[in-house]
LUMDRENFI-470214 format. One line per 2 residues: number of its first residue (from 1); their letters; for each residue x, y, z of N, C-alpha, C, O, CB. Coordinates in Angstrom, 2 decimals, always signed. Glycine has a CB too. Layout:
NUM> a> X Y Z X Y Z X Y Z X Y Z X Y Z; ...;
***
This chain:
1> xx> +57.00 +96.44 +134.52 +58.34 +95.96 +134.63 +58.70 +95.09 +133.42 +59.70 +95.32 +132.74 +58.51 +95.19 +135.93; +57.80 +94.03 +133.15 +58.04 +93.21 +131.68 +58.55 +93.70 +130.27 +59.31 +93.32 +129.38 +56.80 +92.73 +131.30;
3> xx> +57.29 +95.23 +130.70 +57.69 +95.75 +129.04 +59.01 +96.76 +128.97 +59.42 +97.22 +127.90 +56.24 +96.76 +128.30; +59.72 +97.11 +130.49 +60.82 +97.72 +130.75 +61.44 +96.77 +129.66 +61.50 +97.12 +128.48 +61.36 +97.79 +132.33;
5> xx> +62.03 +95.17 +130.25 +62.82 +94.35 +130.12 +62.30 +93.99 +128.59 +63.32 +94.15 +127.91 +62.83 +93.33 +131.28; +61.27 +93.61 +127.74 +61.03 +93.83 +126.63 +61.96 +94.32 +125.82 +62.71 +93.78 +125.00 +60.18 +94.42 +126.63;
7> xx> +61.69 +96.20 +126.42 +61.67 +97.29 +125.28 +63.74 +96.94 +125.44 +64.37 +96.58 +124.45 +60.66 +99.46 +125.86; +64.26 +97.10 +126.49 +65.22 +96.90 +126.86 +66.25 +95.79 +125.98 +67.40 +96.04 +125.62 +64.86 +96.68 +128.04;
9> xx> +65.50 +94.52 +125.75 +65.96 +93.49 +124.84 +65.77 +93.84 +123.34 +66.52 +93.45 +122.45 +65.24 +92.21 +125.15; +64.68 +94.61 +123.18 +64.78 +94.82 +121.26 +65.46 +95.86 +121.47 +65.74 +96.40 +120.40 +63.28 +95.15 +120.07;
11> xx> +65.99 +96.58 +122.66 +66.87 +97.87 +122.47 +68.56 +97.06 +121.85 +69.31 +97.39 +120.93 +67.01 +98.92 +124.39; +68.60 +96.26 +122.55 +69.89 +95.47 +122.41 +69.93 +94.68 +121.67 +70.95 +93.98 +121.68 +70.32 +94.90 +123.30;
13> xx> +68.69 +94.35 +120.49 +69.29 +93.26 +119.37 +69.27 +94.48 +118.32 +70.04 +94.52 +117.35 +68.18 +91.61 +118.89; +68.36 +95.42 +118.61 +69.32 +96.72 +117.46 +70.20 +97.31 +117.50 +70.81 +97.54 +116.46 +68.97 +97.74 +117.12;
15> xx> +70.56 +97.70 +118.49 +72.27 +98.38 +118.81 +73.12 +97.05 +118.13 +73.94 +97.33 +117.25 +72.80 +98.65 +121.03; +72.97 +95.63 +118.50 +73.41 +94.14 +118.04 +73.80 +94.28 +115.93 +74.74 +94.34 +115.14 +71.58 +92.78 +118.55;
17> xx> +72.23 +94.25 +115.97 +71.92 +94.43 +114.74 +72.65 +95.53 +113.95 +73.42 +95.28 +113.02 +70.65 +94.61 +114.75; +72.33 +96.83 +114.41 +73.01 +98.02 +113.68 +74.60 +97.98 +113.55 +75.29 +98.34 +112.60 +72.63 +99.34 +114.46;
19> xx> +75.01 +97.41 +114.80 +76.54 +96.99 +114.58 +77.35 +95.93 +114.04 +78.55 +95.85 +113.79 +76.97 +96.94 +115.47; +76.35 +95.13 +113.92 +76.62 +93.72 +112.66 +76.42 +94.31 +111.27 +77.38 +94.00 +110.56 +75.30 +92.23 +112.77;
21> xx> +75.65 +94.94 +110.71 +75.24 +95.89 +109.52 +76.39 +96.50 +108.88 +76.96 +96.28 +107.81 +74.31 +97.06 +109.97; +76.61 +97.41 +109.95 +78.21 +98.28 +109.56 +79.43 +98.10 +109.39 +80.13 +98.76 +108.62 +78.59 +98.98 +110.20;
23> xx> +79.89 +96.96 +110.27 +80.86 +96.22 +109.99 +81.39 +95.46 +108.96 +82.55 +95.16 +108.67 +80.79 +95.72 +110.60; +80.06 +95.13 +108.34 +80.08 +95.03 +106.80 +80.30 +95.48 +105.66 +80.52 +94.93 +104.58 +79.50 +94.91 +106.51;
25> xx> +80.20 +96.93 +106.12 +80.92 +97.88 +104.89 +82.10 +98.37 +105.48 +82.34 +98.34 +104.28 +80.01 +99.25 +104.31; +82.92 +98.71 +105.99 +84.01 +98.45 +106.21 +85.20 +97.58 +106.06 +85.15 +96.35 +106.03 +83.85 +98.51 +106.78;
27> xx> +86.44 +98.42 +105.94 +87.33 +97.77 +105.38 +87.74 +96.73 +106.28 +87.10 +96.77 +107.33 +88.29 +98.55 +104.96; +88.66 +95.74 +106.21 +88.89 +94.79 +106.99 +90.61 +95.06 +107.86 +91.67 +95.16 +107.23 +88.68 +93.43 +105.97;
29> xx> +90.54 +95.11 +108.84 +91.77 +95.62 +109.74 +93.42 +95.06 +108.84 +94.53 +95.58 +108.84 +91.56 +94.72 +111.62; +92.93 +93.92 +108.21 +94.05 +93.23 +107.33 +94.56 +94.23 +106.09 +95.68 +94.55 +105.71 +93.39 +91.76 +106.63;
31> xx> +93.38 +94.52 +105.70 +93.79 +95.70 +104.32 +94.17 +96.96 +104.80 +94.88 +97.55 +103.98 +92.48 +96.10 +103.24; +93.88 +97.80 +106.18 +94.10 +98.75 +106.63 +95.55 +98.28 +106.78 +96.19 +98.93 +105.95 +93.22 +99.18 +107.68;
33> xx> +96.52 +97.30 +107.56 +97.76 +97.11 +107.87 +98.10 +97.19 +106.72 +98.65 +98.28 +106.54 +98.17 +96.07 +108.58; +98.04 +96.38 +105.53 +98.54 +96.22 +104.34 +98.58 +97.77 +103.41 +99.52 +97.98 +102.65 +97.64 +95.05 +103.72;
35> xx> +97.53 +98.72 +103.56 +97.66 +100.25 +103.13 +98.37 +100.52 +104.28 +99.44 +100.84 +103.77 +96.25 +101.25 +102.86; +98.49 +100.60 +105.14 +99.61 +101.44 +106.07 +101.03 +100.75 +105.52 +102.07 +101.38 +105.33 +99.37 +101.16 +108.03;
37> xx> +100.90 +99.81 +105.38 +102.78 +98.99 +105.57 +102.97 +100.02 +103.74 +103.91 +100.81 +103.69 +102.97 +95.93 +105.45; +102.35 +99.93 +102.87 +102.87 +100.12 +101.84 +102.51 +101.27 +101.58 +102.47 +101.43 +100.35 +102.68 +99.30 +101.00;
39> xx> +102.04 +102.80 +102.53 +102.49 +104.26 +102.63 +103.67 +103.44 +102.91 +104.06 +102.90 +101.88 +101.82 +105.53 +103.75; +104.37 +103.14 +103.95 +105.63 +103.69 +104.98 +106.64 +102.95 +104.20 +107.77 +102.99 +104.68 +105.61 +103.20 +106.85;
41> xx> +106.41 +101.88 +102.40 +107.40 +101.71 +101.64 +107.34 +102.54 +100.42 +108.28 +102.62 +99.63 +107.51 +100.42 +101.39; +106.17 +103.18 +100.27 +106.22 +104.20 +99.24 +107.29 +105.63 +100.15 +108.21 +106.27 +99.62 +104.27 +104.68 +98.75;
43> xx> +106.80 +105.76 +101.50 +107.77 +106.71 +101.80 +109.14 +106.66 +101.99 +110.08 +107.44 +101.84 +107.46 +107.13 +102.65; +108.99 +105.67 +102.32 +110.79 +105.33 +102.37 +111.60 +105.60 +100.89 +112.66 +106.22 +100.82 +111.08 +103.40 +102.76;
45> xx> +110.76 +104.91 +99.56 +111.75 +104.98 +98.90 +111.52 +106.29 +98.41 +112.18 +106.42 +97.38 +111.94 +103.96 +98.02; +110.60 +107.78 +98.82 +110.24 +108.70 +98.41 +111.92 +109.68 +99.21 +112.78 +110.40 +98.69 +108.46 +108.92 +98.85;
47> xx> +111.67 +109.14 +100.75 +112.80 +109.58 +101.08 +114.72 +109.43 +101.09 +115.66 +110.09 +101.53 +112.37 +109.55 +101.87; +114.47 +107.80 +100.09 +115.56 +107.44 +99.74 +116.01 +107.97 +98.15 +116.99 +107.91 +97.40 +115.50 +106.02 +99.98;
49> xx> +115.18 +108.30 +98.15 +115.13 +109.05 +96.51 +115.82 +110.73 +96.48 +116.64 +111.32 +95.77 +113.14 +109.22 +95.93; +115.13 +111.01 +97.44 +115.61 +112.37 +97.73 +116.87 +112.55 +98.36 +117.66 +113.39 +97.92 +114.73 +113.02 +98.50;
51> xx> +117.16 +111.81 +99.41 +118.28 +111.63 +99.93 +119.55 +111.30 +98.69 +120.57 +111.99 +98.76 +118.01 +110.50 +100.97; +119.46 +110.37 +97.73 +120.22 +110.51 +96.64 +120.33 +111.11 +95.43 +121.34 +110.76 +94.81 +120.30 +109.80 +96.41;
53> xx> +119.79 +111.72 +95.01 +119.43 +113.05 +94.72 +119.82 +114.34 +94.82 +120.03 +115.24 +94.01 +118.72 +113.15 +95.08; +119.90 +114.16 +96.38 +120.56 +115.89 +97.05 +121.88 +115.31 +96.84 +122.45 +116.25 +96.27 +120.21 +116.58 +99.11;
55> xx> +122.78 +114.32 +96.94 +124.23 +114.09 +97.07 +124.51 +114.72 +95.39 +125.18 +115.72 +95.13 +124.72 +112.19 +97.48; +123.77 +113.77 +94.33 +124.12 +113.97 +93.41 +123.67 +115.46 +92.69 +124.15 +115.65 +91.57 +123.84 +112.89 +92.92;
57> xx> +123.02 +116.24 +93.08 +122.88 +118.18 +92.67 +123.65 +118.48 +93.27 +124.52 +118.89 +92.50 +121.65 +119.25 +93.00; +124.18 +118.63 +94.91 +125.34 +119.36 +95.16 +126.54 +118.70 +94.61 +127.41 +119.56 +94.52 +125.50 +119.57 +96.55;
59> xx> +127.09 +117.22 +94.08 +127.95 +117.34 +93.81 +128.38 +118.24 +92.11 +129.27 +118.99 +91.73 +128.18 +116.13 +94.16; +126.71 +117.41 +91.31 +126.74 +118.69 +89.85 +126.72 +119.74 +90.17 +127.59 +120.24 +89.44 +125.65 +118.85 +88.82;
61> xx> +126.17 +120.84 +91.02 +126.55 +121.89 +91.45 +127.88 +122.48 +91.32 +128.30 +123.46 +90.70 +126.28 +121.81 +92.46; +128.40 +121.64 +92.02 +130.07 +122.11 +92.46 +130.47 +121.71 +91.13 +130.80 +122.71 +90.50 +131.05 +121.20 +93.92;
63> xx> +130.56 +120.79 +90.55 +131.32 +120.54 +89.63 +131.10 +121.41 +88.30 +131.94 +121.54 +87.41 +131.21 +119.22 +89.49; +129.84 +121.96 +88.31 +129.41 +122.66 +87.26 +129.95 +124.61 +87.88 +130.42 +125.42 +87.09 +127.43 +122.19 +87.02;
65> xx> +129.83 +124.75 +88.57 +130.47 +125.92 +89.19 +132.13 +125.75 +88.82 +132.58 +126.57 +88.01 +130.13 +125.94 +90.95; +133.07 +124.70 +89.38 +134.21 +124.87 +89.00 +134.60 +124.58 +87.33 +135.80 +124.56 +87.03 +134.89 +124.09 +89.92;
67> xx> +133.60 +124.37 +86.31 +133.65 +124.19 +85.05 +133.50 +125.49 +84.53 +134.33 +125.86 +83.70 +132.75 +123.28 +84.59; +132.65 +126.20 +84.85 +131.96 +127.70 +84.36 +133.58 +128.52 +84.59 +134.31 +129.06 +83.77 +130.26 +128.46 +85.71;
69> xx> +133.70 +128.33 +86.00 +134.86 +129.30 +86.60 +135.98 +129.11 +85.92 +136.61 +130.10 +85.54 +135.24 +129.10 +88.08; +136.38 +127.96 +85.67 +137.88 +127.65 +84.54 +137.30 +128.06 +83.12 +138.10 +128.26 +82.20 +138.52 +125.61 +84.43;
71> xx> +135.75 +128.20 +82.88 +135.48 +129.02 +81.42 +135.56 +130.16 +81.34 +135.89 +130.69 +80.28 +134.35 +128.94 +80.85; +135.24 +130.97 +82.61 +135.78 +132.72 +82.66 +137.14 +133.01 +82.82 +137.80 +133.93 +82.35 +135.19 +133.57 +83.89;
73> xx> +137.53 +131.88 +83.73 +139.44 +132.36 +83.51 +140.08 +132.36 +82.40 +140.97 +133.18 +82.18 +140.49 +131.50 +84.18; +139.61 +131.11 +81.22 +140.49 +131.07 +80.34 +140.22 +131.94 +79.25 +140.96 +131.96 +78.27 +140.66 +129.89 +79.98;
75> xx> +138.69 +133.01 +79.43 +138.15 +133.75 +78.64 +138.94 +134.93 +78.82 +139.39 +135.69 +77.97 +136.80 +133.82 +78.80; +139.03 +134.98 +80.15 +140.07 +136.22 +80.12 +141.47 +136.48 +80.13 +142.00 +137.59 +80.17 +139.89 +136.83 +80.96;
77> xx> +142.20 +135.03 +80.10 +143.64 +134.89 +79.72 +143.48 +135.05 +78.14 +144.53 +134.66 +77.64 +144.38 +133.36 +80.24; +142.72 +135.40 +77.32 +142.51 +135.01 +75.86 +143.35 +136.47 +75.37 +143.56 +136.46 +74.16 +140.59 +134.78 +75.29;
79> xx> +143.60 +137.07 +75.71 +143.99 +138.56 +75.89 +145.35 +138.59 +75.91 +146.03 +138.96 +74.96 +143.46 +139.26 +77.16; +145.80 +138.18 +77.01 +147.39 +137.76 +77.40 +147.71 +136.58 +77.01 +148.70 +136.64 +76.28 +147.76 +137.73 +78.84;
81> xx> +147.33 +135.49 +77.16 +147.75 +134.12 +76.85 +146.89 +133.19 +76.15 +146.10 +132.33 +76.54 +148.08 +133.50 +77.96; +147.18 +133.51 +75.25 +146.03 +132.85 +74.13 +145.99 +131.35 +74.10 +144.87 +130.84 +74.16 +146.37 +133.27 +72.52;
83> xx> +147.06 +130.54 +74.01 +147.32 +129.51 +74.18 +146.42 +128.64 +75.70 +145.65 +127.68 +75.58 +148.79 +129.72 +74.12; +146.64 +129.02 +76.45 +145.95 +128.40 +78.09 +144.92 +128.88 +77.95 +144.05 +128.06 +78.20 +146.53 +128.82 +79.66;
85> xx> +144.46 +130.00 +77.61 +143.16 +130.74 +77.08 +142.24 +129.81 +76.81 +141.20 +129.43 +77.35 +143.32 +131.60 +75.83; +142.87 +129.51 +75.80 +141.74 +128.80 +74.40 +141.55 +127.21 +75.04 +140.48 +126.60 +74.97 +142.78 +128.68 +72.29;
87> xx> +142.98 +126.57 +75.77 +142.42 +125.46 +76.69 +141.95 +125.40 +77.80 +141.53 +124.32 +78.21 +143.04 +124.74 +76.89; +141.91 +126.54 +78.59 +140.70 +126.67 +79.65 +139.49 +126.42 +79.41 +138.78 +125.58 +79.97 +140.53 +127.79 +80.10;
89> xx> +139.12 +127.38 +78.28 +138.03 +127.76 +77.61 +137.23 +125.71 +77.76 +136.22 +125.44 +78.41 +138.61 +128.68 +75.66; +137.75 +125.09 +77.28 +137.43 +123.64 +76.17 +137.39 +123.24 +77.52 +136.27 +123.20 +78.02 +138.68 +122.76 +74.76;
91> xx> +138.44 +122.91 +78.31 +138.43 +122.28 +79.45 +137.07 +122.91 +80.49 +136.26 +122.24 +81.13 +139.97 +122.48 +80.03; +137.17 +124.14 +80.42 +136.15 +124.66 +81.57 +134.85 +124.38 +80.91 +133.81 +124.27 +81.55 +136.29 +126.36 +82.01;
93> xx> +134.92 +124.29 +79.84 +133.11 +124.19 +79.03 +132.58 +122.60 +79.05 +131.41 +122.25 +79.19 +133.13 +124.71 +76.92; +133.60 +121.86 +78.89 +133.57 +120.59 +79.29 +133.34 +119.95 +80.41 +132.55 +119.00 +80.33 +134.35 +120.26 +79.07;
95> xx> +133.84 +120.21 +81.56 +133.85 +120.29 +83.17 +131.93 +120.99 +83.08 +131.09 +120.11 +83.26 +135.54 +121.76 +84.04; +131.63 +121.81 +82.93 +130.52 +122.45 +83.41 +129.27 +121.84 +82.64 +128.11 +121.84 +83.06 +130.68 +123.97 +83.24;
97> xx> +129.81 +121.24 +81.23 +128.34 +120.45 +80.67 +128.20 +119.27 +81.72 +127.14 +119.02 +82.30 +128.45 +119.69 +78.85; +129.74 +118.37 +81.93 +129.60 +117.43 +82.74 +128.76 +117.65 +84.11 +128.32 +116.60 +84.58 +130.83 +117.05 +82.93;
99> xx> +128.48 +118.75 +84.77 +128.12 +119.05 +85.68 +126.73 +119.28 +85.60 +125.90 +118.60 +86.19 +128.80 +119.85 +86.04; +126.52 +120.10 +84.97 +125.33 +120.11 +84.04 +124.30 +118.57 +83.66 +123.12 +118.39 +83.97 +126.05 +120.65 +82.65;
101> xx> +125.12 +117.71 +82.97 +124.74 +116.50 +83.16 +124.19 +115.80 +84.44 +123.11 +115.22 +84.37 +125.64 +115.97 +82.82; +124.96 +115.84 +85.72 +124.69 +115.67 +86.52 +123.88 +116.13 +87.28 +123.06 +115.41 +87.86 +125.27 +115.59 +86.71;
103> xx> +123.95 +117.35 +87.42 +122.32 +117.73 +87.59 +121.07 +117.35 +87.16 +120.11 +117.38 +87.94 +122.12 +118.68 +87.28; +120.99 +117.08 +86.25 +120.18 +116.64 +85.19 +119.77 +115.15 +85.87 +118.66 +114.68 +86.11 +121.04 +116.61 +83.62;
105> xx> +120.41 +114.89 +85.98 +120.35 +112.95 +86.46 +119.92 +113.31 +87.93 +119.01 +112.58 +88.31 +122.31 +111.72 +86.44; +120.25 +114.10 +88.69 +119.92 +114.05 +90.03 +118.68 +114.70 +89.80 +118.04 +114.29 +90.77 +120.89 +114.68 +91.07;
107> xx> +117.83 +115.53 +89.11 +116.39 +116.12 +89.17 +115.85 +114.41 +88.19 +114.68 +114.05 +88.38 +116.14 +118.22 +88.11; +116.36 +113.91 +87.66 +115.11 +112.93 +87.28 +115.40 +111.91 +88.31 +114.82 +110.88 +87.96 +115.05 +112.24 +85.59;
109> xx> +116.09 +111.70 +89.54 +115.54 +110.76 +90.64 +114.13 +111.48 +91.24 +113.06 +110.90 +91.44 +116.78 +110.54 +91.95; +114.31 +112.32 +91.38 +113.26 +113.04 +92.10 +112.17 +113.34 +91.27 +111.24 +113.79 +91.93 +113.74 +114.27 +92.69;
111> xx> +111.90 +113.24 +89.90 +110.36 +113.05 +89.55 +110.63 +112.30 +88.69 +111.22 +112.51 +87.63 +109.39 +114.19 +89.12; +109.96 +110.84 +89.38 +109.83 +109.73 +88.66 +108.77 +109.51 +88.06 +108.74 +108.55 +87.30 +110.03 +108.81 +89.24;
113> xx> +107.82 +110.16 +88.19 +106.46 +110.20 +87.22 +105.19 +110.61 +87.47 +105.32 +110.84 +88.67 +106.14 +109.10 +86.84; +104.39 +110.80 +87.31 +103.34 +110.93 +87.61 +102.83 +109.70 +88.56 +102.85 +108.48 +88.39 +102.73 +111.17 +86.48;
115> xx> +102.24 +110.73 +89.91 +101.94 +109.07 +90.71 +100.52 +108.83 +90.71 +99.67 +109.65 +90.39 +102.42 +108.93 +92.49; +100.31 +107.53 +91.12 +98.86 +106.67 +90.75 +97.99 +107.11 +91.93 +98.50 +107.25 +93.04 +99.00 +104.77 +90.71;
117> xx> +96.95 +107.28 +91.77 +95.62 +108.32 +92.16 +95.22 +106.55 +93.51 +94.98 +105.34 +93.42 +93.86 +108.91 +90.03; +95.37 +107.34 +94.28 +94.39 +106.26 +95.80 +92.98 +105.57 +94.85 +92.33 +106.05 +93.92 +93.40 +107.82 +97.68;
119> xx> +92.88 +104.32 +95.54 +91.83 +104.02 +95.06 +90.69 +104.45 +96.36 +90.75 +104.52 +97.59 +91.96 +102.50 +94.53; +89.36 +104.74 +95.00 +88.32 +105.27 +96.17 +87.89 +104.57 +97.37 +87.81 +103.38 +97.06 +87.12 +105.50 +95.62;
121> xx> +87.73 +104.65 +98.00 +86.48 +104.21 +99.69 +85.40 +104.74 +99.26 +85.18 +105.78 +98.63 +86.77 +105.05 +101.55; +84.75 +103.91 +99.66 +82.82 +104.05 +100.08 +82.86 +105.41 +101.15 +83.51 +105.48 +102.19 +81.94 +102.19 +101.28;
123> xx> +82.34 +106.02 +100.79 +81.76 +107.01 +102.25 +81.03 +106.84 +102.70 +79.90 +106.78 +102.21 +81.41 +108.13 +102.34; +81.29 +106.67 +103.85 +80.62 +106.83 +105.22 +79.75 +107.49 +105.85 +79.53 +107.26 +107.04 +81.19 +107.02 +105.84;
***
């Protein structure tokens, strides 16, 4: 019966032991909150980024579509009406770089750079 209760007690200062050990290499619950809180502000501004972004391509979109379109109309009034022709032309090519531009500005919200590599963990 003694050496039951013995074997029983060095069973439980090593399970003790082995779990005081490990706890030691592990991260601390403080730094785990602190990597979680700052995913969910890297995502936010990942999704606030995109969210402004999409406003500003569909609006260059459109605006670059109705620039192109006043550049084919006035390409083909050039025939009959040379005059509105030739200022479609300037006006519609103008309108569509502007649009163009804008596009442009709305794809560089969305890749802001190359992003920074996780730092490693110990494995387990």
């Amino acid at each position: 019966m003694s050496l039951r209760i013995g074997l029983s007690i060095c069973f439980i200062f090593l399970i003790a032991f082995s779990t005081y050990a490990q706890t030691g290499n592990l991260p601390s619950l403080d730094s785990l909150k602190r990597a979680v809180i700052e995913l969910e502000q890297d995502m936010y501004e990942v999704k606030l980024n995109l969210a402004q972004s999409q406003k500003q391509l569909k609006s260059g979109i459109l605006v670059a579509t109705i620039g192109y379109t006043v550049t084919i109309i006035g390409g083909q009034l050039l025939g009959t009406e040379p005059q509105l022709g030739k200022t479609l032309l300037y006006v519609g090519g103008a309108t569509g770089i502007a649009g163009t531009f804008i596009l442009v500005r709305g794809f560089k919200k969305i890749s802001l750079g190359a992003p920074v590599p996780p730092p490693s963990y110990p494995r387990y």
